[in-house]
C-alpha positions as CSV (number, residue, x, y, z in Angstrom):
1,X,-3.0,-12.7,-14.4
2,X,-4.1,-10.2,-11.9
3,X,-3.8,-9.0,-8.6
4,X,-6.7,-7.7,-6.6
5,X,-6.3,-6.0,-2.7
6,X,-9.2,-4.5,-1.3
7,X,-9.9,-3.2,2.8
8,X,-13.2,-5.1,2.8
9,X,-13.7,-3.8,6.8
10,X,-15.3,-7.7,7.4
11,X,-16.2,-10.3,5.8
12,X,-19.2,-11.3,8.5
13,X,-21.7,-10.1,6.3
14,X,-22.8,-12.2,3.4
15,X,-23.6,-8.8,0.9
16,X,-19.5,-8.6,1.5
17,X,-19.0,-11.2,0.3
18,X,-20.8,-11.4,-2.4
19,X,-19.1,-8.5,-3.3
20,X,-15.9,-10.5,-3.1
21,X,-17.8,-13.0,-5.6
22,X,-18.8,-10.9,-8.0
23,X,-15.3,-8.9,-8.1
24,X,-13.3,-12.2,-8.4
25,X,-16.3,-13.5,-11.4
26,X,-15.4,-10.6,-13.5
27,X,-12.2,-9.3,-13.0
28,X,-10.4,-13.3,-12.7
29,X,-7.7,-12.6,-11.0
30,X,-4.6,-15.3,-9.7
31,X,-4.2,-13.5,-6.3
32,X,-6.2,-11.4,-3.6
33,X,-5.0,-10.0,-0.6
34,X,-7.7,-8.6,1.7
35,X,-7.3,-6.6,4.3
36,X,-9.4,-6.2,7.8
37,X,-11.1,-9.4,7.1
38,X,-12.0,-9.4,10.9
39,X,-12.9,-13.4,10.5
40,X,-11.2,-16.5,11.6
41,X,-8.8,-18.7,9.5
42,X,-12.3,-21.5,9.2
43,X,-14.4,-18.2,7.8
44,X,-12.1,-17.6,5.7
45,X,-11.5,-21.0,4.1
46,X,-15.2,-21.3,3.7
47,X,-14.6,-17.9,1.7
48,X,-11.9,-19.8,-0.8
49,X,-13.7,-22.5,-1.2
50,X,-17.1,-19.8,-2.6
51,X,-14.5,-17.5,-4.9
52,X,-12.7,-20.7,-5.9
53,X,-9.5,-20.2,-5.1
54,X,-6.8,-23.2,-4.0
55,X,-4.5,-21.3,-1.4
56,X,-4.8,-19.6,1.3
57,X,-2.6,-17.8,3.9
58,X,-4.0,-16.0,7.0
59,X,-3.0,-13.1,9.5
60,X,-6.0,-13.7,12.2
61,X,-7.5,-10.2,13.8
62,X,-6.8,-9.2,16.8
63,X,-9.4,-8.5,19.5
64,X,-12.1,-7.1,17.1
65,X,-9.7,-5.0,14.5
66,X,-7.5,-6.0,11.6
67,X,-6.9,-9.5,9.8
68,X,-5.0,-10.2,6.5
69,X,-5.6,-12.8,3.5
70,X,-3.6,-13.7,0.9
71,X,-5.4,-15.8,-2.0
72,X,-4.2,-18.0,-4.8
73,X,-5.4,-19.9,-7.7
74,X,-4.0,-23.9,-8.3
75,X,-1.6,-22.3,-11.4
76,X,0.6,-20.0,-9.0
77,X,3.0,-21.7,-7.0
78,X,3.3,-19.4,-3.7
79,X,6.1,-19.4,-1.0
80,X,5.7,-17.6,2.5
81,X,8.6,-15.3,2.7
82,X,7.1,-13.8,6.5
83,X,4.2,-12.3,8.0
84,X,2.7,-10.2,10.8
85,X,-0.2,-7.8,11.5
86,X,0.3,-6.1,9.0
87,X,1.7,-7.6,6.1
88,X,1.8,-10.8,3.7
89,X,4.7,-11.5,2.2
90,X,5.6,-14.1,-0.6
91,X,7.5,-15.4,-3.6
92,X,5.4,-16.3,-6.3
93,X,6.7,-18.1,-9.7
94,X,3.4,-17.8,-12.7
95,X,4.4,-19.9,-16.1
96,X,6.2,-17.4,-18.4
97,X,5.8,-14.6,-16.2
98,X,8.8,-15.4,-13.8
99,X,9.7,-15.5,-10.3
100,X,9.1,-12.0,-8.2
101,X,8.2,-11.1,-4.9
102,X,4.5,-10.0,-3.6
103,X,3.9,-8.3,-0.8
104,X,0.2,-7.1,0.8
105,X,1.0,-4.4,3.1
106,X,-1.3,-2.6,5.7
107,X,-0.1,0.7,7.0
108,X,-0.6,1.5,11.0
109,X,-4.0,3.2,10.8
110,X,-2.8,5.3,14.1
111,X,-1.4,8.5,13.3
112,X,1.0,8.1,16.5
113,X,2.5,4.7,14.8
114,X,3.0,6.2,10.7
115,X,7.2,6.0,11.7
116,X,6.5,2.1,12.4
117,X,5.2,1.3,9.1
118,X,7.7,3.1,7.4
119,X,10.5,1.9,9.1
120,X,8.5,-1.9,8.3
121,X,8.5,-0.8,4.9
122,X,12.7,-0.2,5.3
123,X,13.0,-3.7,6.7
124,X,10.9,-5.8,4.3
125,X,12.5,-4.1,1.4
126,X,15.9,-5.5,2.7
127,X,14.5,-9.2,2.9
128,X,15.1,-10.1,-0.6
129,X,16.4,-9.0,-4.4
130,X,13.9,-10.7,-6.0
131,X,11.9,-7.9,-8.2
132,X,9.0,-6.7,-6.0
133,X,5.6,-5.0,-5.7
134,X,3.7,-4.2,-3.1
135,X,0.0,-3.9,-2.5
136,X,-2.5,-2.7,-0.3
137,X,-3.6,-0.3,2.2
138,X,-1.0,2.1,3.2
139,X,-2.9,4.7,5.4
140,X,-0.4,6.9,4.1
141,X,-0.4,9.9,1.0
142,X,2.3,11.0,-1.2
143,X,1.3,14.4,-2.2
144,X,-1.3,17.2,-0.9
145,X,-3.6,16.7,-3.8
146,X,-4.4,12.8,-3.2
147,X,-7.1,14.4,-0.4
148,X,-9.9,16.4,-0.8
149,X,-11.6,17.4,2.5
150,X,-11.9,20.0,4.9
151,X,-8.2,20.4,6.4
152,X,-4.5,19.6,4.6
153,X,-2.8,16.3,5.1
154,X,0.6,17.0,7.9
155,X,3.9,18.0,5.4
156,X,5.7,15.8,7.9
157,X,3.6,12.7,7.3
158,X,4.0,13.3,3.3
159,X,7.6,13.3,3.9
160,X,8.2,11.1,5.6
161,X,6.3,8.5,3.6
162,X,8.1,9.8,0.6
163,X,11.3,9.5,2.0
164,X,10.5,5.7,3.2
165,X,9.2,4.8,-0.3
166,X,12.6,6.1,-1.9
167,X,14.5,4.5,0.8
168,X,13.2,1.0,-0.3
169,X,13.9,1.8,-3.9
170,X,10.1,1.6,-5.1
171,X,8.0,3.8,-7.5
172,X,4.3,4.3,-7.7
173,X,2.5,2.3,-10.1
174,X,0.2,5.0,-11.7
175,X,-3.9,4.3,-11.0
176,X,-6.4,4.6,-14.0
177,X,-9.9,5.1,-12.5
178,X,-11.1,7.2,-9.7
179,X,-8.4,8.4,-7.4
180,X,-9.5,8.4,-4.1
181,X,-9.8,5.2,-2.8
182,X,-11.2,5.5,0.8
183,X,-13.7,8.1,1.9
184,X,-15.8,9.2,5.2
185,X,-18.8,11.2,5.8
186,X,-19.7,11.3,2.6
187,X,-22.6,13.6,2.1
188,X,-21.6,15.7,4.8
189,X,-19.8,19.1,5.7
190,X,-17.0,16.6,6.9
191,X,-16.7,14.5,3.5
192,X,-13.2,13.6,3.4
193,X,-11.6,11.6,0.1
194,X,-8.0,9.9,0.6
195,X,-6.4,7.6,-1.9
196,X,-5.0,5.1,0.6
197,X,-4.7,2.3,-1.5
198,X,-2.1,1.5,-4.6
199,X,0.7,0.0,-5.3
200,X,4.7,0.7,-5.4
201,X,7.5,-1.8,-7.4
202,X,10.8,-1.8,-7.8
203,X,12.8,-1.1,-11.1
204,X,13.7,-4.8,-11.1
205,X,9.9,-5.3,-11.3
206,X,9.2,-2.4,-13.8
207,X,11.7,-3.8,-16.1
208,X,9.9,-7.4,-15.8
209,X,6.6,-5.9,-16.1
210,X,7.0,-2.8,-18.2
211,X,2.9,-3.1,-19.3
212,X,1.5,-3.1,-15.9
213,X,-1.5,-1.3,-14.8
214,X,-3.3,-0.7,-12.0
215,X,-7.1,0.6,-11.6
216,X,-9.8,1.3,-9.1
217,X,-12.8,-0.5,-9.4
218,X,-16.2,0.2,-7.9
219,X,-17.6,-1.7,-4.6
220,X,-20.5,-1.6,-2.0
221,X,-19.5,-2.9,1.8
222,X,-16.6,-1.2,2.5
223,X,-15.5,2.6,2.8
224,X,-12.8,1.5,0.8
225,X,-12.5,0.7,-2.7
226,X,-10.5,-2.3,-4.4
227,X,-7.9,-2.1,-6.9
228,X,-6.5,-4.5,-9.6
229,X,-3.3,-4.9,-10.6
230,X,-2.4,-6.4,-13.6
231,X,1.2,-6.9,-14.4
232,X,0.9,-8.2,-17.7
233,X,-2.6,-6.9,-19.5
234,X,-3.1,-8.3,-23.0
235,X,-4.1,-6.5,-26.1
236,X,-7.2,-5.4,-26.2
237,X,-9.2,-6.4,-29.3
238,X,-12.3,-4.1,-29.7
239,X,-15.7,-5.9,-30.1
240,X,-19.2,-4.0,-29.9
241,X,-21.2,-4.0,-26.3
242,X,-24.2,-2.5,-25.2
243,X,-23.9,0.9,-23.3
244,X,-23.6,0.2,-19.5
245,X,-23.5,2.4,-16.7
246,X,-20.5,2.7,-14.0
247,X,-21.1,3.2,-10.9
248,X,-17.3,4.7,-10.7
249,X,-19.0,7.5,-12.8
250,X,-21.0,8.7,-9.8
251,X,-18.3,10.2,-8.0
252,X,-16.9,12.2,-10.3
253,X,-17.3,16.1,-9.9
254,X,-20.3,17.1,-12.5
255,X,-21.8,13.5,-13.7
256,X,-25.1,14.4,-12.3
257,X,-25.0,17.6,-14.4
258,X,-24.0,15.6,-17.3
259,X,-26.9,13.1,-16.6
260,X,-29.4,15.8,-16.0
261,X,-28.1,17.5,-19.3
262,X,-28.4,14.4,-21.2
263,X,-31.7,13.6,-20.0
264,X,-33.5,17.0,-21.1
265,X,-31.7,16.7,-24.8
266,X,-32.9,13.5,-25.2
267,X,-36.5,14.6,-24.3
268,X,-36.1,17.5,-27.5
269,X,-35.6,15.5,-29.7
């Protein structure tokens, strides 16, 4: 039972969504929340129907920016709590996992508008005790070092989102994988690296789901990676595969060394 949120930037173009497919076919999970879908509510049902998925909820775009979706299989039982531009939120009940509180959230990507999402953040986290998490896109950083680019993220911004996540009584759910999860100009002088996306849960939530784990995982179609939540990850039991190569790997500092390396040992021998 999984959770996966994921900016797609649009869902016009069928290599998106295949994308979507193939992320849904191998990672299974019971709920997706995209973000900046930039569809209707009937492209987006046509899009639950291909994924095969039972329930749908929908924030539709305005003019040509934004959109949310909130995705469920048949075994969930889901209950709108509220929505608006910029956020999903439900109740959710999974057999022998409980009832808690989900909520996809989309931070204001406008600098000028970073005090409105926290303050949105404040008031959704007064809505209900139920134990929460919530997912997505915040357009926001806690800490200098979740950039890497040309010129520091503002001190006031980091505080202030800090300050807002502490005010709602929620903790950062620790990402295995790459960290940055959105990036621009890649290639260029101006490369920046942010990791935007993740998710925050209350103690009430921890306590409930004290083997959660969240991960990046590698897509084409959007500047923005995905990540999966899994609240309650099973044991893993070790069986042989072939060797198969990440994608993930390419963007970390030195794997084209390593490669390169590899490559002329393997010729010596």
């Amino acid at each position: 039972m999984s959770i996966l949120s994921w900016n797609c930037r649009g869902l016009g173009h069928p290599r998106t969504v295949q994308v979507l497919v193939d992320l849904v076919r191998n990672k299974r999970p019971c709920f997706v929340f995209l973000i900046e879908t930039l569809c209707n509510k009937n492209r987006l049902e046509q899009i639950k129907t291909k994924i095969g998925f039972d329930g749908l909820l929908v924030v539709d775009r305005v003019g040509r920016g934004g959109g949310l979706a909130f995705l469920w299989k048949a075994a969930c039982e889901v209950t709108l709590l509220s929505y608006g531009q910029n956020y999903i939120d439900t109740e959710v009940e999974v057999a022998d996992l409980g009832r808690w509180r989900i909520t996809g959230f989309y931070g204001f990507p406008e600098s000028s508008r970073r005090q409105a999402s926290w303050n949105l953040l404040r008031s959704l986290s007064n809505s209900s005790s139920l134990p929460w998490v919530c997912i997505g896109d915040f357009n926001d950083l806690l800490a200098a070092n979740e950039k890497r680019g040309q010129h520091e993220h503002p001190r006031w911004k980091l505080k202030g989102f800090s300050k807002a996540i502490d005010d709602c009584g929620l903790a950062d759910l620790r990402m295995e994988g790459y960290q940055f999860t959105w990036e621009r100009a890649r290639g260029t002088d101006n490369w920046v690296e942010e990791r935007l996306d993740r998710a925050f849960a209350t103690n009430s939530w921890f306590r409930q789901f004290h083997r959660a784990r969240v991960c990046s995982l590698e897509a084409v179609g959007s500047d923005h990676l995905p990540i999966l939540l899994d609240p309650n990850p099973q044991a893993y039991v070790y069986r042989y595969h072939c060797f198969r190569f990440e994608n993930l790997w390419l963007r970390e500092a030195g794997c084209s060394e390593v490669i390169r390396s590899s490559w002329v040992s393997s010729e010596e021998i």
